[in-house]
C-alpha positions as CSV (number, residue, x, y, z in Angstrom):
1,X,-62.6,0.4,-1.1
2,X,-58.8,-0.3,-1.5
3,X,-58.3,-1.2,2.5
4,X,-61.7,-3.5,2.8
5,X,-60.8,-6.5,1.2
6,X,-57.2,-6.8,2.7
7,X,-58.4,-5.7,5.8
8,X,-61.1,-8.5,6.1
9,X,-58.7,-11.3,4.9
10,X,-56.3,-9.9,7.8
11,X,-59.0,-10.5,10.6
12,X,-60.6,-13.5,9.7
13,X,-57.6,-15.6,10.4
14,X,-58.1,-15.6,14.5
15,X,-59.8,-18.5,15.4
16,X,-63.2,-18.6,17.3
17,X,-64.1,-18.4,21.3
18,X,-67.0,-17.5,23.4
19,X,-67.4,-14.4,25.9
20,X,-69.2,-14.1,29.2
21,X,-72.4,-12.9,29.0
22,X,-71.8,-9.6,31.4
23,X,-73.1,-6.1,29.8
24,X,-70.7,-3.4,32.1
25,X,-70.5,0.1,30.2
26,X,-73.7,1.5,29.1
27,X,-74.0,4.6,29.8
28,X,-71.9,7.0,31.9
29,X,-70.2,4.1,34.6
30,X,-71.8,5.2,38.6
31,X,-69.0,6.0,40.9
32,X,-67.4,3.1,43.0
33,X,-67.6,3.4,46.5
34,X,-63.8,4.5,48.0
35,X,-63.4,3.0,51.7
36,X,-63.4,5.9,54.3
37,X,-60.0,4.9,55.4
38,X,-58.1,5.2,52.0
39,X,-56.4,8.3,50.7
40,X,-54.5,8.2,47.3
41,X,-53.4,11.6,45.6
42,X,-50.8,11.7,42.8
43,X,-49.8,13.3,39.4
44,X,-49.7,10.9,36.3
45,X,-49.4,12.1,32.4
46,X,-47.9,11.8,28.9
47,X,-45.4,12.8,26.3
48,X,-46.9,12.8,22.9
49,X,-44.4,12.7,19.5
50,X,-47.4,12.7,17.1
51,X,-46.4,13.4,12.7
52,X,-49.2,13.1,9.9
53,X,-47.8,13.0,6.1
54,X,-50.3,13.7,3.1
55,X,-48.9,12.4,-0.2
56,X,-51.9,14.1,-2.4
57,X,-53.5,17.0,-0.5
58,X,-52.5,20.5,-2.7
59,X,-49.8,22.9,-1.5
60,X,-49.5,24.3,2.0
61,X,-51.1,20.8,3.0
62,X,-49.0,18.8,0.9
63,X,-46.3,16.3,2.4
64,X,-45.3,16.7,6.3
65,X,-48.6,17.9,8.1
66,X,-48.8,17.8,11.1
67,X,-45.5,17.4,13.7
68,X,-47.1,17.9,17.3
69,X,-45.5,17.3,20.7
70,X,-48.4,17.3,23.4
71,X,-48.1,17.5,27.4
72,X,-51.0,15.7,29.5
73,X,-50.8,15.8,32.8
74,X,-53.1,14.4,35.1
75,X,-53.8,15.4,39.0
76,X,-56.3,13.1,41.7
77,X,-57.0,13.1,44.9
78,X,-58.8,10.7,47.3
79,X,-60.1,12.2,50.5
80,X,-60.7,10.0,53.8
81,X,-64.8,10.5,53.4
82,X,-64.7,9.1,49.6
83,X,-64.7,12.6,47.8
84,X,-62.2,12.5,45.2
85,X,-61.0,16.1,43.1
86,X,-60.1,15.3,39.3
87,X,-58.8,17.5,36.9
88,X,-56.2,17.3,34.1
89,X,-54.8,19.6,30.8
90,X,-53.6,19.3,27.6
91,X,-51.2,21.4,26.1
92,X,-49.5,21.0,22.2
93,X,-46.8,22.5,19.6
94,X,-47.3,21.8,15.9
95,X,-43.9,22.9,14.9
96,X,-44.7,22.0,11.5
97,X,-45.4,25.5,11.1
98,X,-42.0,26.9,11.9
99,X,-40.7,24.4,9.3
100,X,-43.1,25.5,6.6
101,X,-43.6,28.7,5.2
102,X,-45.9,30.5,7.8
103,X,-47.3,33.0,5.2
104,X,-48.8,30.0,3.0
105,X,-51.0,29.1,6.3
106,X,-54.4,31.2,7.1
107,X,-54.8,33.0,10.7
108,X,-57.7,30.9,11.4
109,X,-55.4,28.1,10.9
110,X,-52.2,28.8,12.9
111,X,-54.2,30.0,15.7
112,X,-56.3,26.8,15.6
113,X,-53.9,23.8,14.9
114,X,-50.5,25.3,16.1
115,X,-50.7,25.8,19.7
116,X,-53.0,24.7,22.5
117,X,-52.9,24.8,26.1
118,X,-56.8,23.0,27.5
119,X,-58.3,22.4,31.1
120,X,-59.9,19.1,30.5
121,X,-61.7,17.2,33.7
122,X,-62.0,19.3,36.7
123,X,-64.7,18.0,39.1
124,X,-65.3,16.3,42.5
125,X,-67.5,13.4,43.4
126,X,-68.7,11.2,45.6
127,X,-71.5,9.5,47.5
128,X,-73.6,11.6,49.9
129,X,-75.7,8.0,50.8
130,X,-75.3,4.4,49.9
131,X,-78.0,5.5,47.5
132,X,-76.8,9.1,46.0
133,X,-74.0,10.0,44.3
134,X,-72.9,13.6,43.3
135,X,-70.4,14.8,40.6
136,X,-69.9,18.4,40.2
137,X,-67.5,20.5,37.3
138,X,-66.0,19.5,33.5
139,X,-67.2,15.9,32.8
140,X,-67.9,13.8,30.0
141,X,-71.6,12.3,30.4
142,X,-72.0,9.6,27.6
143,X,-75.2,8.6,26.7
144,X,-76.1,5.5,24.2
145,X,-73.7,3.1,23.2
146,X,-72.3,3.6,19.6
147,X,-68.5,4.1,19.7
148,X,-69.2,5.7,15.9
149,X,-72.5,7.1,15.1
150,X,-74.3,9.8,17.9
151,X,-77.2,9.7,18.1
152,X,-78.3,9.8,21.8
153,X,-74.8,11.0,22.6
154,X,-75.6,15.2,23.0
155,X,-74.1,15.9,25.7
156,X,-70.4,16.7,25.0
157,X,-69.5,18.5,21.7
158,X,-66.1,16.8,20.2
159,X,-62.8,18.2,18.5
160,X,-63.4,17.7,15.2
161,X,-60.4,19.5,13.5
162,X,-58.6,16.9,12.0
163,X,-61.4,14.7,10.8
164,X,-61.1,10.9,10.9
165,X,-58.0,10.6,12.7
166,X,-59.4,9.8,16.2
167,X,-62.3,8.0,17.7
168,X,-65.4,9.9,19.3
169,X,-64.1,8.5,22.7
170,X,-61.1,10.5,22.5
171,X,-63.0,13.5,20.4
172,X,-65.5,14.8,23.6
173,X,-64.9,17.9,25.0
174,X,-65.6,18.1,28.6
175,X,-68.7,20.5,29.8
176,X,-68.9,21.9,32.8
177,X,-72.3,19.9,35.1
178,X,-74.1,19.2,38.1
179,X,-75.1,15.7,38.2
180,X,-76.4,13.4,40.8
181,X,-77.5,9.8,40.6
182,X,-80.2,8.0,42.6
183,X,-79.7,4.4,42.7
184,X,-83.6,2.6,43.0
185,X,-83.2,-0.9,42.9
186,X,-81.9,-1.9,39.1
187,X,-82.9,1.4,37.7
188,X,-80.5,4.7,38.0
189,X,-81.9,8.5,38.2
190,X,-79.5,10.7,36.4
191,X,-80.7,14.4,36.6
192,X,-78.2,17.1,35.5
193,X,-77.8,20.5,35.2
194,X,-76.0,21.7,32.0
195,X,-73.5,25.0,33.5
196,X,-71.3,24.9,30.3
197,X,-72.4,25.6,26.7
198,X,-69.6,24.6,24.6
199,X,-69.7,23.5,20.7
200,X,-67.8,21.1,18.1
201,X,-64.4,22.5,16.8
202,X,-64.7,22.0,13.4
203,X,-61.8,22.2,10.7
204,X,-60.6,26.1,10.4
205,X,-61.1,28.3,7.4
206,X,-58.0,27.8,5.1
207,X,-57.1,24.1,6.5
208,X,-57.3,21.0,4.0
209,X,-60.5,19.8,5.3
210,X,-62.2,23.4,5.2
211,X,-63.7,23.7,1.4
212,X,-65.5,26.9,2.5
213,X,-64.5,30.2,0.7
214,X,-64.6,32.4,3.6
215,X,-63.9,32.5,7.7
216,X,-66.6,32.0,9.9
217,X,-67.7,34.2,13.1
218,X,-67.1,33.0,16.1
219,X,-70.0,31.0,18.0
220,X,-72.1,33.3,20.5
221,X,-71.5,32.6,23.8
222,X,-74.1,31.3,26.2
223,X,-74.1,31.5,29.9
224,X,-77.7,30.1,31.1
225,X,-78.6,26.8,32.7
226,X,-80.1,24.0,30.9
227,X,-81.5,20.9,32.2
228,X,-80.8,16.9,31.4
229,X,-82.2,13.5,32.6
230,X,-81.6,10.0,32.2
231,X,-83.5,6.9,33.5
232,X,-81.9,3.6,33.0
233,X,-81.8,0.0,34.1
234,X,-79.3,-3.1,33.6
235,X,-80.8,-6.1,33.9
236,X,-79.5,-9.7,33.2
237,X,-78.5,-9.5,29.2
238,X,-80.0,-6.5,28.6
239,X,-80.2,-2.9,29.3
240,X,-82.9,0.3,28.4
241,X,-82.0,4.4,29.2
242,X,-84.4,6.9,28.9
243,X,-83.0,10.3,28.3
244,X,-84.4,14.3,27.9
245,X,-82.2,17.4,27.5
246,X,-82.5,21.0,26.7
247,X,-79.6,22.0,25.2
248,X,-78.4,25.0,22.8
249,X,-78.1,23.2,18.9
250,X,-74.1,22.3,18.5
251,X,-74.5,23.2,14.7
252,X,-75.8,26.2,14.8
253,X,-76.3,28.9,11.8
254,X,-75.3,31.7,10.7
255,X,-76.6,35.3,12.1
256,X,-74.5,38.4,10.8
257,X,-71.4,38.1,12.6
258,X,-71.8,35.4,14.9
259,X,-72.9,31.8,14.8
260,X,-76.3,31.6,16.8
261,X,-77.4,28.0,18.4
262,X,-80.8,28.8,19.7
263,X,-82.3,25.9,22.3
264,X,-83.3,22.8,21.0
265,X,-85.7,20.0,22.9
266,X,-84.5,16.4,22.7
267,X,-86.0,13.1,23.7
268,X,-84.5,10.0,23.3
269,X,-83.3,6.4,24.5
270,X,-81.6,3.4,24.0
271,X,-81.8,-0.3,24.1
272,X,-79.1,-3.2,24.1
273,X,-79.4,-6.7,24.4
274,X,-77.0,-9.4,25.0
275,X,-77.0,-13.0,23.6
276,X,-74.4,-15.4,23.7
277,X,-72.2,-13.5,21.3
278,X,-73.8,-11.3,20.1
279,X,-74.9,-7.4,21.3
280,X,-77.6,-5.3,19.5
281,X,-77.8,-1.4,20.2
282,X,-80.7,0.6,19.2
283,X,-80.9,4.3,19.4
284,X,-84.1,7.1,19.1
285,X,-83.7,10.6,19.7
286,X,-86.4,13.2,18.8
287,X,-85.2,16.9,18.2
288,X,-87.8,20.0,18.4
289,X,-86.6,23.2,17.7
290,X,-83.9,23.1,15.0
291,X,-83.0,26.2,12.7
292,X,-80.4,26.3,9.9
293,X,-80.6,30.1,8.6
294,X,-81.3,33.7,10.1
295,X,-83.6,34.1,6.9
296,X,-86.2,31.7,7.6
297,X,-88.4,31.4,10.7
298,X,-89.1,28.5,10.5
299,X,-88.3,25.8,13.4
300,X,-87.5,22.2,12.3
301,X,-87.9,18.3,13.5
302,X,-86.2,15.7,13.5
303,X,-86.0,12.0,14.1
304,X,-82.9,10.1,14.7
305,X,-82.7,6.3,14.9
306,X,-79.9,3.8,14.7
307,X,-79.7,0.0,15.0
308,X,-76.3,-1.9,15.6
309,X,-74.5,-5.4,16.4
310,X,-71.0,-6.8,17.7
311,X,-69.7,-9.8,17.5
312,X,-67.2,-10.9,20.4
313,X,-66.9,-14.4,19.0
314,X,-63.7,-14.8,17.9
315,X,-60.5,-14.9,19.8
316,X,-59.5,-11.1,21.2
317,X,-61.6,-9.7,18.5
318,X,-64.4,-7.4,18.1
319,X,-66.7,-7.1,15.1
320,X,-69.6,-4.2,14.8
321,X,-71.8,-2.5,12.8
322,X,-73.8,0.7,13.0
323,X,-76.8,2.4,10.4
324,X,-78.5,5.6,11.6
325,X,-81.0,7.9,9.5
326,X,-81.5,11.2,10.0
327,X,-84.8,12.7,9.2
328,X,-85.6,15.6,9.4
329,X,-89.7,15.7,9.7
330,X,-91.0,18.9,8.3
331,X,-88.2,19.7,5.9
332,X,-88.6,22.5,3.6
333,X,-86.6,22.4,0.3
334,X,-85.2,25.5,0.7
335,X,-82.8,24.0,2.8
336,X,-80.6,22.7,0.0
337,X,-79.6,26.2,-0.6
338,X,-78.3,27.2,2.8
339,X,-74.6,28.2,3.2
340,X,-74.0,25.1,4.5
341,X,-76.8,22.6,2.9
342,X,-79.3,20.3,4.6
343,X,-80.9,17.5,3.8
344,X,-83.9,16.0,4.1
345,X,-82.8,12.6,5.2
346,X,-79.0,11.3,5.8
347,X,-77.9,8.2,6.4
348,X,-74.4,6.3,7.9
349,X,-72.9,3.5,8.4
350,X,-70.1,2.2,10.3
351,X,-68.1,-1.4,10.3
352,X,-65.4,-1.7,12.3
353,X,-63.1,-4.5,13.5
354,X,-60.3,-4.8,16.3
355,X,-58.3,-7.7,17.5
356,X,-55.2,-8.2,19.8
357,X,-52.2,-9.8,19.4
358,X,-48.6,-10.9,20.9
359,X,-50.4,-11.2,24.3
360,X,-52.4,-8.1,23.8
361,X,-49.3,-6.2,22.8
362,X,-50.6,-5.3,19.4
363,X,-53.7,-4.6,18.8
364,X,-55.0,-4.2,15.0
365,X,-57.9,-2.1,13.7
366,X,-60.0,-1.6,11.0
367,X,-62.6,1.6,10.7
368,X,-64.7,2.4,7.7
369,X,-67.6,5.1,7.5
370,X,-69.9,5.5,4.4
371,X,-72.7,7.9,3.7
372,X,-76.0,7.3,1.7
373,X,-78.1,4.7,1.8
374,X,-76.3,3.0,-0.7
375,X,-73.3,4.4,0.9
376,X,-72.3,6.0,-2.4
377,X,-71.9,9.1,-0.7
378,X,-68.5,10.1,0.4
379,X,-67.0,8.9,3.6
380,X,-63.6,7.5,4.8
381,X,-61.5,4.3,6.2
382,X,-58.8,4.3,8.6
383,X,-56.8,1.2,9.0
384,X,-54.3,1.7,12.4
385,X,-52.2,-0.4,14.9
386,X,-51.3,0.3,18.7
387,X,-48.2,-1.8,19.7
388,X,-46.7,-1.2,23.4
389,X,-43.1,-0.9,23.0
390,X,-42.5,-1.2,26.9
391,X,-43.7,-0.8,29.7
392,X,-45.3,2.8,29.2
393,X,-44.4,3.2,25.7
394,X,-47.4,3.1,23.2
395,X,-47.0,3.2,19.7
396,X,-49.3,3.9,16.8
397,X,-49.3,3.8,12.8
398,X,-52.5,4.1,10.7
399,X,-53.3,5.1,7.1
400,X,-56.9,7.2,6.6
401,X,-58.5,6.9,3.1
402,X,-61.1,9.3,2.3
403,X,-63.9,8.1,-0.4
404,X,-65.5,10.8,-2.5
405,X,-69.3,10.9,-3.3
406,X,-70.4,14.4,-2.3
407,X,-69.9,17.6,-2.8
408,X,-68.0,17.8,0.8
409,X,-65.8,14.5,0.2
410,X,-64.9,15.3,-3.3
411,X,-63.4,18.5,-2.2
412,X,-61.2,16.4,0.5
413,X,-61.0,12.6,-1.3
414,X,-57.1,13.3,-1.8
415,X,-56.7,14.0,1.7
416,X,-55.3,11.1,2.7
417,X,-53.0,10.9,5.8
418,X,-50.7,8.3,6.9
419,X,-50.0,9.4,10.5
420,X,-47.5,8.1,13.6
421,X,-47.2,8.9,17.4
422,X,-45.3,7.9,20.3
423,X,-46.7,8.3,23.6
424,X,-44.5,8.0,27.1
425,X,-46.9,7.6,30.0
426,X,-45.4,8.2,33.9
């Protein structure tokens, strides 16, 4: 806890305001009407300088980690009906490698973090009626409203390779969908057909945050269709989505020499409410059809839930904070033994706090993520600040701190990272 206390003595010298009591963002945002007269087309993007320094990680990992430059380009265009076509890429050189010795680096590791070239977006949409909307091809689709903890939010796997460093909203990996939304009075129709099975990129075999003594297979590809729905309202200070999916388990498990994710059932929603100050989420999702080894038969349950608040009363500043439990419903003891262990019940928590400053030039944030239910099991806090050098020119510095308490975090507790970037934006 070496960040907490100066972090809250930081914070707690804005002074207090009020907000407007407006709830915009749940769920994924409907597509704004485009005149039929306009047309607007153009490339945009960004230069990345990003470097990541570990003072106590173990030789290779030790010292300079990480010094990636990243391309992000950025293409749209607006037709004359109100169509628009979207699509952007990422690509990245860690050239941290070349400076280090490559032969103290694992394959799975160079060909994971040292080079990347990504299609991102790529869809169209637009309205086919003043009450149906249509996007089609790689999308992000959030559901619930956590900006920490999923729960509800099954619909895009993330990039988990270097963990803590980013927030979820920048972690989802797009998936390729069919989606339409009916607009019926307050309430929105969201059916979607899933065209894309993709899964999280967790850390490689060999990397500091991969504990595991040996590589992993590759996950088995998928090339069926799978269906999704949401059902969700916005009403004055509060909102409620319904949501169902048939998706193929992100985790997974291990079958010979692939990682199988066989179909799992979910059912879930979520409910926020809006007073004066004050917001407080609630998420429920049901899972039916969970397996964790190729040596049992057996199918699994489990029951999500996770209750949150913000505070937006104080000046330019944000306070929240998320618990979940995760339970898993029939859970067989055997479990604990697995290659990678389960248990019965997990829980986390999340308290995080932002605030601008120098006209919104500098904005100042505080993140910190326990697990147990007396979080005394492992977890991490990252303390980081985005300053705007010019008009843009971002800049970012932030310090993670990982807290040990588990099997998993005591194996990366001295993986601390003070990290840097520079971003150009055209």
């Amino acid at each position: 806890m070496r960040l907490i206390f100066i972090s809250i003595i930081f914070f707690s010298l804005i002074n207090a305001n009020s907000i407007d009591d407006d709830m915009t963002g749940f769920d994924d945002e409907p597509i704004k009407k485009v005149s039929s007269k306009s047309k607007d087309y153009g490339v945009t993007g960004s230069l990345s300088q990003e470097v990541a320094y570990a003072p106590n990680q173990s030789k290779p990992h030790h010292g300079l980690t990480s010094l990636k430059s990243s391309l992000f380009l950025d293409y749209e265009h607006k037709f004359d009906n109100g169509f628009k076509v979207k699509t952007n890429a990422k690509g990245y050189y860690d050239s941290v490698y070349d400076i280090r010795d490559k032969k103290d680096y694992t394959k799975d590791e160079r060909d994971e973090l040292q080079s990347e070239v990504e299609l991102f977006d790529a869809y169209i949409e637009g309205s086919l009626s003043d009450k149906l909307d249509f996007k089609i091809g790689r999308q992000v689709v959030v559901w619930g409203r956590s900006d920490t903890i999923r729960v509800t939010d099954v619909l895009n796997p993330i990039d988990n390779r270097r963990p803590a460093m980013v927030d979820i909203e920048d972690l989802r990996l797009p998936v390729t969908m069919a989606k339409l939304d009916y607009f019926l009075g307050d309430f929105r129709v969201t059916p979607i057909a899933v065209l894309e099975h993709r899964f999280t990129k967790n850390p490689p075999f060999g990397g500091g945050f991969n504990p595991a003594p040996r590589s992993l297979p590759d996950d088995k590809e998928y090339n069926d269709i799978t269906p999704a729905i949401s059902i969700g309202g916005e009403f004055s200070n509060w909102d409620i989505n319904f949501y169902a999916s048939q998706l193929h388990s992100d985790s997974g498990y291990l079958n010979g020499n692939e990682i199988k994710h066989d179909k799992v059932d979910m059912v879930g929603t979520a409910l926020n409410l809006l007073s004066g100050s004050w917001l407080f989420k609630s998420e429920l999702a049901y899972f039916d059809g969970l397996k964790f080894s190729s040596t049992q038969n057996q199918k699994f349950k489990r029951t999500d839930v996770l209750f949150g608040t913000e505070y937006n009363g104080i000046a330019d500043t944000m306070v929240s904070y998320d618990i979940s439990l995760r339970n898993i419903n029939n859970y067989d003891n055997r479990l604990v033994h697995e290659f990678i262990p389960v248990k019965e019940r997990t829980y986390q928590h999340a308290f995080r706090i932002s605030s601008d400053f120098l006209n919104a030039s500098l904005k100042a944030n505080y993140l910190i993520s326990l697990y147990g239910s007396k979080m005394d099991e492992g977890g991490f806090q990252r303390v980081w600040f985005d300053y705007d050098i010019a008009d843009g020119i971002k800049s970012t510095l932030g310090f993670v701190d990982f807290q040990g308490g588990s099997k998993l975090f005591n194996t990366i507790q001295d993986n601390d990272m003070i990290f840097g970037s520079v971003t150009y934006s055209f």
